[in-house]
C-alpha positions as CSV (number, residue, x, y, z in Angstrom):
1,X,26.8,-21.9,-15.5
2,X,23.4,-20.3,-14.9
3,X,22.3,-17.7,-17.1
4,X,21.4,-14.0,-15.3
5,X,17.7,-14.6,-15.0
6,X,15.6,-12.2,-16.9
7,X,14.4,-8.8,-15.1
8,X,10.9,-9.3,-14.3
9,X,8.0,-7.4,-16.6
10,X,5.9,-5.3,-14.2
11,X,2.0,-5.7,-15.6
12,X,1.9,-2.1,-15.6
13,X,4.9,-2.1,-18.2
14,X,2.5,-4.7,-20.0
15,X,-0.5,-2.9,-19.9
16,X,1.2,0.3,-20.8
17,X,2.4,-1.7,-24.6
18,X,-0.8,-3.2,-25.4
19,X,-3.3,-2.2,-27.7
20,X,-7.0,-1.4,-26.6
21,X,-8.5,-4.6,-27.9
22,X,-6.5,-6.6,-25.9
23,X,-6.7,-4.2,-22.5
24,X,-10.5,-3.8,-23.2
25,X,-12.6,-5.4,-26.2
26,X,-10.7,-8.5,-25.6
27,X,-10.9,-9.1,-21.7
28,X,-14.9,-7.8,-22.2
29,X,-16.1,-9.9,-24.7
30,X,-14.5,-13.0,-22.3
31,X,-16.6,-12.0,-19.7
32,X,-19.6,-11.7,-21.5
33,X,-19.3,-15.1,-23.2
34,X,-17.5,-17.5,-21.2
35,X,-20.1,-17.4,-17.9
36,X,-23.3,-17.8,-20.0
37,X,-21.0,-20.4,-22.0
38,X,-20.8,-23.0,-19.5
39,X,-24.7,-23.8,-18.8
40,X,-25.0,-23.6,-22.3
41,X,-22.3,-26.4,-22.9
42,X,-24.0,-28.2,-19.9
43,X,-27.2,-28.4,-22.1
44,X,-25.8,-29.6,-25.1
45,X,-24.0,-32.5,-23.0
46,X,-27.1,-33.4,-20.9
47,X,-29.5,-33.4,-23.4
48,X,-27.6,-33.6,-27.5
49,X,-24.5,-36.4,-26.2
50,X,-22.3,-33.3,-26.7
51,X,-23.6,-33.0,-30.4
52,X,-23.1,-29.2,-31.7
53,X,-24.3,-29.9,-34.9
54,X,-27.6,-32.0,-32.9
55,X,-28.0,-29.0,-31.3
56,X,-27.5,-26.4,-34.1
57,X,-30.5,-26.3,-35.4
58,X,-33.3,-23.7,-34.4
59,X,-35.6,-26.3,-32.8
60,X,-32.9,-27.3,-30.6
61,X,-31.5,-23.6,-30.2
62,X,-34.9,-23.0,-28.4
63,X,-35.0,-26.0,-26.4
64,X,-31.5,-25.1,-25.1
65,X,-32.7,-21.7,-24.1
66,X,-36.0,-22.7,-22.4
67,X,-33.3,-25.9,-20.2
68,X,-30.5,-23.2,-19.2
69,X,-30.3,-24.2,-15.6
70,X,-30.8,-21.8,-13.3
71,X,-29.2,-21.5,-10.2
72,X,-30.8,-22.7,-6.8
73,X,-30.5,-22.3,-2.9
74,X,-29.8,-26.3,-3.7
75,X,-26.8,-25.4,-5.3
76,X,-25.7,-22.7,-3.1
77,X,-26.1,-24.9,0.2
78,X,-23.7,-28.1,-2.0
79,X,-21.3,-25.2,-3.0
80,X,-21.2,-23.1,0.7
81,X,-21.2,-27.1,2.5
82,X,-18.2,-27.6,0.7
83,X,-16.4,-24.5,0.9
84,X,-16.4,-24.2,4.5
85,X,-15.5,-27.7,4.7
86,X,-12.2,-27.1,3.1
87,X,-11.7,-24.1,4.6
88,X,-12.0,-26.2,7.6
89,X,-9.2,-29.0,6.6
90,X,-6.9,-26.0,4.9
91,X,-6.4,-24.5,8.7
92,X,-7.1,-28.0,10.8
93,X,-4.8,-30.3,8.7
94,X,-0.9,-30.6,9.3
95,X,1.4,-29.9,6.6
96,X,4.4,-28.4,6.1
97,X,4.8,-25.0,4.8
98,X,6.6,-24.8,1.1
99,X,7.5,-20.9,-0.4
100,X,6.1,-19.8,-4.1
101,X,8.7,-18.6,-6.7
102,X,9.7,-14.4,-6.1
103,X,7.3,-12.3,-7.3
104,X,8.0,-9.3,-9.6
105,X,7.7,-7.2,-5.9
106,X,10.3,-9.6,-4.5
107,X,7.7,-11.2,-2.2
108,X,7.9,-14.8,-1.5
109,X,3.8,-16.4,-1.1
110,X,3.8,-19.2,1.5
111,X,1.9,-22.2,1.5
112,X,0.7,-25.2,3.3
113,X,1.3,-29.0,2.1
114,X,-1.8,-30.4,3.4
115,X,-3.6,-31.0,-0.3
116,X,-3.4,-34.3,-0.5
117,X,-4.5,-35.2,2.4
118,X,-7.4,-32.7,2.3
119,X,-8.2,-35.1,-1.0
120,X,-8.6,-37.8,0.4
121,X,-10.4,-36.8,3.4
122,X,-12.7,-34.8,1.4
123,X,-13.6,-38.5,-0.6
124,X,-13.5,-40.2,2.1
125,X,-16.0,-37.8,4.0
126,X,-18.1,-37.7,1.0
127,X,-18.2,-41.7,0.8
128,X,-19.0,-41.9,4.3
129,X,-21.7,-39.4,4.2
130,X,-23.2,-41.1,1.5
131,X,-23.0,-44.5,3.0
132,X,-24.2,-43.6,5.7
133,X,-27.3,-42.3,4.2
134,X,-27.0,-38.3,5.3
135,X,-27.1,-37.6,1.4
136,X,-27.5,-38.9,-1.9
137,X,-24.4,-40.1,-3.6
138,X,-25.4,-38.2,-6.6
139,X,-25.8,-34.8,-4.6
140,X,-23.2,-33.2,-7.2
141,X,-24.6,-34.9,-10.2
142,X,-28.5,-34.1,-9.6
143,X,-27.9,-30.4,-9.1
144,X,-25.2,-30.0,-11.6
145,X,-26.3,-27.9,-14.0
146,X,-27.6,-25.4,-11.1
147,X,-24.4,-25.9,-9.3
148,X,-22.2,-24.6,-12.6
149,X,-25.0,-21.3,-13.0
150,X,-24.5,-20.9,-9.7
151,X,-20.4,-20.8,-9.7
152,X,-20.8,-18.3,-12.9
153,X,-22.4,-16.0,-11.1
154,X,-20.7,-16.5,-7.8
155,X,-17.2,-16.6,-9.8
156,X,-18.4,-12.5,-11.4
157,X,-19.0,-11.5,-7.7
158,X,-16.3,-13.1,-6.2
159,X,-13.6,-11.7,-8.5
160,X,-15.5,-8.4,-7.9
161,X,-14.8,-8.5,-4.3
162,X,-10.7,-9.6,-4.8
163,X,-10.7,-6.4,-6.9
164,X,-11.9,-4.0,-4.8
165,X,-9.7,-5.8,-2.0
166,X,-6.8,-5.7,-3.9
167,X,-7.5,-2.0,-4.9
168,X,-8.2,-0.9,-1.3
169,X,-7.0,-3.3,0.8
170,X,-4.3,-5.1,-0.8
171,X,-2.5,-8.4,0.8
172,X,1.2,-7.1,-0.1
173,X,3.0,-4.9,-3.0
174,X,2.5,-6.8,-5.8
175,X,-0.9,-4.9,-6.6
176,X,-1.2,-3.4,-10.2
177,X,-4.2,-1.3,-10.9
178,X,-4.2,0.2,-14.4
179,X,-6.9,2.6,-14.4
180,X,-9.2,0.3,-16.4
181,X,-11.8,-1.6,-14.8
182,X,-12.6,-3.7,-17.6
183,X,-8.7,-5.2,-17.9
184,X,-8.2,-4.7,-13.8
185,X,-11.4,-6.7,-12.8
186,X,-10.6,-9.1,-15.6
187,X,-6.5,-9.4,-14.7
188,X,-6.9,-8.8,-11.2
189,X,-5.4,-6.5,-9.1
190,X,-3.2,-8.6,-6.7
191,X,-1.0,-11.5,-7.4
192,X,-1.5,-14.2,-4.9
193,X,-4.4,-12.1,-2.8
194,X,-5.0,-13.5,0.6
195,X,-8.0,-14.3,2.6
196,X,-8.1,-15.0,6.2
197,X,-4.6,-15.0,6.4
């Protein structure tokens, strides 16, 4: 015998409980740390073998500062190449189409099984691009540290963009917006938003 499932908890219920550090200081202070975080992290893995105490000290503080990578058109062409090229097997490849658990809204988020073969004919594109000599097989790890800057920032803007669509635009009804852009940018306003269909 199957339980009654549990009535869904509406974010703005959610929201509406919580105290201000976790609507606000909380959400803020992740989005102030975490982006910087990762070229950071990079540093210490590149240049210390992952060593926090190696790079604790104030010697190596300022050599981490003056080796943040920064990003670069190089990353941004790697990162765009890539994205469109998914894009491009997402849409092209066959697959069948599998529905998302009911969302609080009661909508049903549909999606296409074509991931694993959009795996392996991203590797094997990659491999024969590289064999073939139209790149370095070490495109992604030369330009790694720019690539992950570049993500950070591109990540901020992105999830800018997903909440103003969401608050404007919005894919279907299960759209929260609280009021606070700090927890809304940082939550997002849409579950499962859509682009391109």
């Amino acid at each position: 015998m199957n339980p009654d499932p549990l009535p869904a908890v509406t974010p703005d219920a959610l929201y509406a409980r919580a105290p201000w550090w976790k609507t606000t200081l909380a959400p803020l202070l992740l989005l102030l740390i975490c982006p910087p975080l990762v070229p950071v992290i990079w540093v210490i893995v590149t240049y210390f073998d992952g060593s926090i105490q190696r790079a604790s000290s104030t010697s190596s503080v300022r050599f981490i500062l003056e080796n943040l990578p920064a990003p670069s058109l190089g990353a941004v062409a790697v990162i765009v190449v890539f994205a469109i090229f998914e894009l491009a097997l997402l849409f092209l490849l066959p697959g069948g189409r599998m529905l998302g658990p009911t969302t609080p809204a009661g909508n049903r988020p549909s999606y296409r099984l074509n991931g694993v073969a959009a795996y392996l004919i991203t590797h094997a594109t990659f491999a024969g691009c590289a064999y073939f000599g139209l790149f370095s097989a070490s495109i992604v790890y030369d330009r790694f540290g720019a690539i992950l800057s570049t993500l950070c920032i591109f990540a901020l803007v992105f999830c800018l963009v997903l909440y103003f669509k969401g608050r404007f635009r919005p894919t279907n009804t299960d759209r929260t917006v609280t009021g606070n852009f700090i927890f809304d940018y940082f939550q997002g306003t849409e579950l499962h938003p859509r682009l391109f269909g």
